[in-house]
C-alpha positions in Angstrom: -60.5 33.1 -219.7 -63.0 31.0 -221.0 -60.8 29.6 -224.5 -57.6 29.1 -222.1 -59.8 26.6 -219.6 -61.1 25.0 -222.8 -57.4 24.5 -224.0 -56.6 23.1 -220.9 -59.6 20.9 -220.7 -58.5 19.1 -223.9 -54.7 18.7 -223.0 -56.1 17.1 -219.8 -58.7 15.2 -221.6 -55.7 14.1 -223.7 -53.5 13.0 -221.3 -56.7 11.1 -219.4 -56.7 9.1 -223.2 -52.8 8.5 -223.1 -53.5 7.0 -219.6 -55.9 5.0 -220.0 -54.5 3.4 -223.4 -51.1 2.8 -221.9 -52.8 1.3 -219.0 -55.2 -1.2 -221.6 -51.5 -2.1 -223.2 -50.4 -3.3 -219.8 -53.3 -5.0 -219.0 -53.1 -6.9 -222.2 -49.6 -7.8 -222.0 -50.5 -9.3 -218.4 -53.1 -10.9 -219.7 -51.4 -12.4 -222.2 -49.0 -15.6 -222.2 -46.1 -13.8 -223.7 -45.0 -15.9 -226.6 -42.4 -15.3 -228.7 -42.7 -15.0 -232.5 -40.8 -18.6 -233.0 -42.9 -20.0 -229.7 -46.2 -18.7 -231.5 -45.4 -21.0 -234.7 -45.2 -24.3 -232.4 -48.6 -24.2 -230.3 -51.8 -26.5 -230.8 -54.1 -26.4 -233.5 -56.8 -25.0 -231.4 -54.5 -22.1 -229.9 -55.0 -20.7 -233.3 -58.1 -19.6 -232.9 -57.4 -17.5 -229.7 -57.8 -14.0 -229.6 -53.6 -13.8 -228.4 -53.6 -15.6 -232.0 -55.3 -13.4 -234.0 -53.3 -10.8 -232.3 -50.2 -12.1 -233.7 -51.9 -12.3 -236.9 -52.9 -8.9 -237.4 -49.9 -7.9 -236.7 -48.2 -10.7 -239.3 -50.6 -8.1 -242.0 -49.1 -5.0 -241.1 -45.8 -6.2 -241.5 -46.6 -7.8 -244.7 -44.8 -5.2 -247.3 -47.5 -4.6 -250.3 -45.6 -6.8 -252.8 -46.4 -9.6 -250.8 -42.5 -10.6 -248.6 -41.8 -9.4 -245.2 -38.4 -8.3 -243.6 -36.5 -10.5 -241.4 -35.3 -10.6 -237.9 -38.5 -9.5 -236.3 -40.1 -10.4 -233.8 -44.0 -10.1 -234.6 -45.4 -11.9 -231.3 -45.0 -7.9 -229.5 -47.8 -6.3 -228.6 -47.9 -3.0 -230.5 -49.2 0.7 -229.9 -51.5 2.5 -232.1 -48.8 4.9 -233.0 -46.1 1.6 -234.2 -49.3 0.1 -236.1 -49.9 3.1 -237.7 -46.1 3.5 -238.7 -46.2 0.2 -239.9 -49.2 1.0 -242.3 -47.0 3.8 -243.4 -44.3 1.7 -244.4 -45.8 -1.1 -246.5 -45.0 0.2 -249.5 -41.4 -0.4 -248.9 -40.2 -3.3 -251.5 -36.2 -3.1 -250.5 -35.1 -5.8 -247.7 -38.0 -8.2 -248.0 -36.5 -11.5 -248.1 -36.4 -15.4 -247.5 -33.6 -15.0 -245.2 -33.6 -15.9 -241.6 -37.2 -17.8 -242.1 -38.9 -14.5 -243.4 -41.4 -15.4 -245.4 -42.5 -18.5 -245.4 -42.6 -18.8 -241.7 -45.3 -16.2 -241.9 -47.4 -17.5 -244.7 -47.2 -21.0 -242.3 -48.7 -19.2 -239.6 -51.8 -17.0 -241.5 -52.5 -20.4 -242.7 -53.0 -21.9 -239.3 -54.7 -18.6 -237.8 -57.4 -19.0 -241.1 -57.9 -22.4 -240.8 -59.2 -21.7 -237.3 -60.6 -18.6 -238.1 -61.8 -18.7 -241.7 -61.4 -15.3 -241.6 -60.8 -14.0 -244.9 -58.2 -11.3 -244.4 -55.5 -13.8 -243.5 -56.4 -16.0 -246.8 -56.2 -13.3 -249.2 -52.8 -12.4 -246.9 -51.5 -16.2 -247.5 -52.3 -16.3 -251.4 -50.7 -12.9 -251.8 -47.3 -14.2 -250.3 -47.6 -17.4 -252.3 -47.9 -15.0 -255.4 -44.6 -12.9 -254.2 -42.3 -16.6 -253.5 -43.4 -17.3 -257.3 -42.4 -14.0 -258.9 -39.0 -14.0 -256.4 -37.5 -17.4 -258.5 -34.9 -16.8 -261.1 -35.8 -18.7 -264.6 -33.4 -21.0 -263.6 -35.5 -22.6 -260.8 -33.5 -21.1 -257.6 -34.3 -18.3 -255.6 -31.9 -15.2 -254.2 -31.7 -14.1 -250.4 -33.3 -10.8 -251.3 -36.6 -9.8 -253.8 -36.5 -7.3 -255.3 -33.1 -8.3 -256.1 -30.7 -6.9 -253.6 -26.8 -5.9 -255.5 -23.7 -8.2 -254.1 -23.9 -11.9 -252.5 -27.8 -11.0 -252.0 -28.1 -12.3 -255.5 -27.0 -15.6 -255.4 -29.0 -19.0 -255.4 -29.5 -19.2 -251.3 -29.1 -22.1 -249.5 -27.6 -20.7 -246.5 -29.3 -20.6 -243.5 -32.4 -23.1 -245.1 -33.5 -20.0 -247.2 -34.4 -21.7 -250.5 -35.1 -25.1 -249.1 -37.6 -23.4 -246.5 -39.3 -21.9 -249.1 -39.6 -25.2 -251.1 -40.9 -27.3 -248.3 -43.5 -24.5 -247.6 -44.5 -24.7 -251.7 -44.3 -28.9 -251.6 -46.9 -28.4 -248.0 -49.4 -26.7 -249.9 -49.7 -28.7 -252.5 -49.7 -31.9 -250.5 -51.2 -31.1 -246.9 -54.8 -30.5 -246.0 -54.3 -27.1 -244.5 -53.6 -25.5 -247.6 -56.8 -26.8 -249.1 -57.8 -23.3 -249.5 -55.4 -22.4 -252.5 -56.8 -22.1 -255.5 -55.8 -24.7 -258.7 -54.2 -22.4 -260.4 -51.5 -21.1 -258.2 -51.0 -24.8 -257.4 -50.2 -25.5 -260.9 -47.7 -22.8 -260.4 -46.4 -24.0 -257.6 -45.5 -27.2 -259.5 -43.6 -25.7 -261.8 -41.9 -23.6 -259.7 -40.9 -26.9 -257.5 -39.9 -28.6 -260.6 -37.8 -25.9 -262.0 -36.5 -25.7 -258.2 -35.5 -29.6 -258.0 -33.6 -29.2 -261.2 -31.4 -26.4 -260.1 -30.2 -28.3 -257.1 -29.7 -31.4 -259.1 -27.2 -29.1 -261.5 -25.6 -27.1 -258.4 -24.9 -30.4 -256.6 -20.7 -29.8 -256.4 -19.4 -32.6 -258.4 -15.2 -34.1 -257.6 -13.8 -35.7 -260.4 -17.7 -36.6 -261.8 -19.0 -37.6 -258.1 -21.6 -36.0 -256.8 -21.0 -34.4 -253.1 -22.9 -31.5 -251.2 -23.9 -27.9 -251.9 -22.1 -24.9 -251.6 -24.1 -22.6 -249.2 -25.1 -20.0 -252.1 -24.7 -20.6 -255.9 -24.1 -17.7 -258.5 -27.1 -16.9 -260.2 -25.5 -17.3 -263.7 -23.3 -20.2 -263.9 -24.1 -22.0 -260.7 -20.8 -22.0 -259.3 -20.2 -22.5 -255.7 -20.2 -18.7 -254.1 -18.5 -16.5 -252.0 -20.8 -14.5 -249.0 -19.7 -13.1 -246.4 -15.8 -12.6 -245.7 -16.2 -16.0 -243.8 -18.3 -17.4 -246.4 -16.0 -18.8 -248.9 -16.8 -21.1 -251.8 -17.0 -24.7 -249.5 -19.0 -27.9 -249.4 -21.7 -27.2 -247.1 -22.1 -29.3 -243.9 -25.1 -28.1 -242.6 -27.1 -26.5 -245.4 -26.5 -29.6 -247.3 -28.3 -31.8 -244.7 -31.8 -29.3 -245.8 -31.0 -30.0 -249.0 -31.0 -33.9 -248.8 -33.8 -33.7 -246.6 -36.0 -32.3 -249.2 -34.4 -34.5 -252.1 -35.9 -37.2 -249.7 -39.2 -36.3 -249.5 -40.0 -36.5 -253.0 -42.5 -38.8 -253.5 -41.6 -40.1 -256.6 -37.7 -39.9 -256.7 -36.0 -40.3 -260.1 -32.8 -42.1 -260.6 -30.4 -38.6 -260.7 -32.4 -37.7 -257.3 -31.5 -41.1 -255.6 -28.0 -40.4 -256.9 -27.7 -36.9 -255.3 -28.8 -38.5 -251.9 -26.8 -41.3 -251.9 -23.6 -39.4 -252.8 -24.4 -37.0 -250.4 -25.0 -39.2 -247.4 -21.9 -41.4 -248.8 -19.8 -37.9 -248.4 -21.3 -37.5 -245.0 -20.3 -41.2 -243.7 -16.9 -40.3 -245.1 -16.4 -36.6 -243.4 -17.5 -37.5 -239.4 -14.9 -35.6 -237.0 -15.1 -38.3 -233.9 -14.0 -37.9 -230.6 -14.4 -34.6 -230.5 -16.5 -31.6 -228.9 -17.5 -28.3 -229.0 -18.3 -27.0 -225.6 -18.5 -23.5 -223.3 -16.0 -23.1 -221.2 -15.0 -19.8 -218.9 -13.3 -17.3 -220.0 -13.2 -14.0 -217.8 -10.3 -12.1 -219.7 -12.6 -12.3 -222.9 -16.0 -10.5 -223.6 -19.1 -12.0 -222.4 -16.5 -13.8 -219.7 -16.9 -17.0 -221.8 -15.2 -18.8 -224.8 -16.2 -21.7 -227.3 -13.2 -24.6 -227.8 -13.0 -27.9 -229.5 -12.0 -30.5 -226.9 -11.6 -34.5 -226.4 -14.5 -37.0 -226.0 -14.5 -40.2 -227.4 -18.6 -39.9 -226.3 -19.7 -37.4 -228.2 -21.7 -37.5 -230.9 -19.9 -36.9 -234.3 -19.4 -33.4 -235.6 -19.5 -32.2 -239.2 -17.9 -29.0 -240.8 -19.9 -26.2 -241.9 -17.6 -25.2 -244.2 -15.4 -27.8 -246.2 -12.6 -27.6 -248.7 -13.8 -28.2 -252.5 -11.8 -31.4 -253.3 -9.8 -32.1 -250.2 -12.7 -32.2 -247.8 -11.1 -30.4 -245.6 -12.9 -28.2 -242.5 -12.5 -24.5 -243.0 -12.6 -21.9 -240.0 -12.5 -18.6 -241.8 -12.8 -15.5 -239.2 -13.8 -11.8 -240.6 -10.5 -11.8 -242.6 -11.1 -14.2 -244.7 -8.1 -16.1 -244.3 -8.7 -20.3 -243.8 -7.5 -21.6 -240.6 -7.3 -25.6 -239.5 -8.7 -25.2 -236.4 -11.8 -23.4 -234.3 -9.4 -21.4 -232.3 -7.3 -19.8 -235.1 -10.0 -17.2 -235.7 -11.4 -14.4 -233.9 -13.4 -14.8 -230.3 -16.2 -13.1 -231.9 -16.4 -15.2 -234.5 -16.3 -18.4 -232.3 -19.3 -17.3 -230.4 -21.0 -15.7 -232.7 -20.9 -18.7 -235.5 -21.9 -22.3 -235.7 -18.8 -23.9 -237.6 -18.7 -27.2 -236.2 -22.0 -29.1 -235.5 -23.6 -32.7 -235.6 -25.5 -31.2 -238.7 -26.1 -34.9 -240.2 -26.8 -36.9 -237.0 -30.4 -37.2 -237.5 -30.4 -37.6 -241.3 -27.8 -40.3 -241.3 -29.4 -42.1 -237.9 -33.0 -41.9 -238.8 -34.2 -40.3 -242.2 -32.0 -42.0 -244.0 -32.9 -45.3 -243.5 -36.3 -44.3 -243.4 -35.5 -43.1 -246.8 -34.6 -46.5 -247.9 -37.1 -48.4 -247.1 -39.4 -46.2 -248.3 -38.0 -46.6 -251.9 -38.2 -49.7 -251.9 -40.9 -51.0 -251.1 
């Protein structure tokens, strides 16, 4: 009788643990402003210190893979279990699907580095230098950088622009060696990082999409090769990039010391954006109850709006491109797919601010 009670003690003493640590998980998830992974990245200096901060940041390490990258699409903000920290532990070794895609990445190595300057804790340093070291070993020769490192076969492969993937990475490398916060990095991963940004600012120079000998935009990805404007996704064809360009000129402006070929590249490219505004035009919700999600998204009228640029244009004509899941180019939003209108930006005011306000800004900064 005597081993059979003892059995049952420990099951009982088991589920008592299982209790109580599911009831300290609630507690600290009402304790706890919920913040969301992107809300986490936009609070006060001073919040980065917090214990709901250091939370976050612990769990930023265990989702750091070993060689340095994380996956995307996460949201690292959730409170986890033991039992989904200790999984995560288990899968570090993992290399395939870390990335720059999405913001994965350097969005992460932004926010050790606020957590340590807080903290000084020396875990989230040695985290931040080791990503650092991973961005540098992930650019091709040539100066750009692929969606996926290790190198991931198909589109994966090419010079990435899309989505800010490349350009988000350089601004991150340009931060640390120019703001205070990444005072912490060593002098010799900063002489690195110079190279790296050199080699980086020539390859957009050369992938800039030239029309008979002008300069234009960028084509969301870039072979890795040849540099030739590339195809993604079935809706991703070859194209003059509306939106992604508008990162890319955005970074050309910031550098301090801008040669003549860079002031070329942003002035053709803002010259291509004056010339390519869609006015009087919208793109708004409207209802919709005999399609899914009971809403739909249409281009209408309005000689108020604000103007709206293209994602995808037409190398040589200029022309917008809607391209749905079949890959065929249609004239007009609602020639493709429902699915695809909701579920894709193909018509925005990408340039708005950089034509409005950065810009000029640009300008007078260059020459004075």
């Amino acid at each position: 009788m005597m081993p059979n009670n003892k059995k049952k003690g420990k099951r009982v003493l088991s589920l008592i643990c299982m209790i109580i640590s599911c009831l300290f998980l609630q507690v600290i998830q009402a304790q706890e402003k919920t913040l969301s992974w992107k809300e986490s990245q936009r609070q006060d200096s001073a919040w980065y210190g917090s214990d709901a901060a250091i939370r976050i940041a612990d769990n930023v390490l265990l989702y750091q893979n070993h060689n340095g990258g994380w996956l995307k699409n996460i949201d690292m903000a959730e409170v986890l279990t033991e039992k989904e920290k200790q999984t995560l532990e288990e899968e570090k070794s993992r290399e395939l699907g870390t990335t720059i895609d999405n913001g994965a990445t350097h969005t992460q190595l932004r926010y050790l580095a606020k957590v340590y300057n807080q903290t000084k804790i020396d875990k989230y340093k040695q985290a931040f230098l080791k990503g650092v070291d991973y961005l540098l070993k992930a650019q091709y020769e040539n100066g750009g950088w692929p969606q996926f490192y290790p190198i991931k076969e198909g589109y994966y492969e090419h010079i990435t622009f899309n989505d800010n993937a490349m350009i988000g990475v350089m601004f991150l490398l340009r931060d640390v060696l120019n703001k205070k916060r990444f005072a912490f990095v060593d002098v010799h991963r900063k002489n690195k990082i110079i190279d790296a940004l050199r080699k980086g600012e020539e390859v957009i120079l050369n992938t800039q999409i030239r029309i008979d000998g002008k300069p234009t935009l960028w084509c969301a990805q870039h072979h890795s090769k040849d540099l030739s404007p590339a195809k993604a996704r079935s809706y991703e064809l070859p194209s003059l990039s509306g939106s992604e360009s508008v990162g890319i000129v955005k970074y050309l402006m910031g550098i301090e010391n801008p040669s003549k070929e860079v002031k070329t590249a942003v002035n053709s490219a803002v010259e291509w954006f004056e010339n390519h505004k869609i006015k009087g035009k919208d793109v708004v919700y409207i209802d919709a109850p005999e399609l899914k999600g009971d809403k739909d998204r249409v281009v209408v009228k309005d000689e108020n709006a604000d103007p709206l640029w293209a994602r995808f244009n037409e190398i040589g004509t200029g022309r917008p491109m809607f391209v749905g899941r079949d890959g065929v180019v249609e004239d007009s939003l609602e020639k493709i797919e429902h699915e695809r209108r909701m579920g894709y930006s193909y018509l925005g005011n990408y340039a708005g601010n950089l034509l409005n306000e950065d810009y000029p800004k640009w300008l007078k900064r260059i020459s004075e």
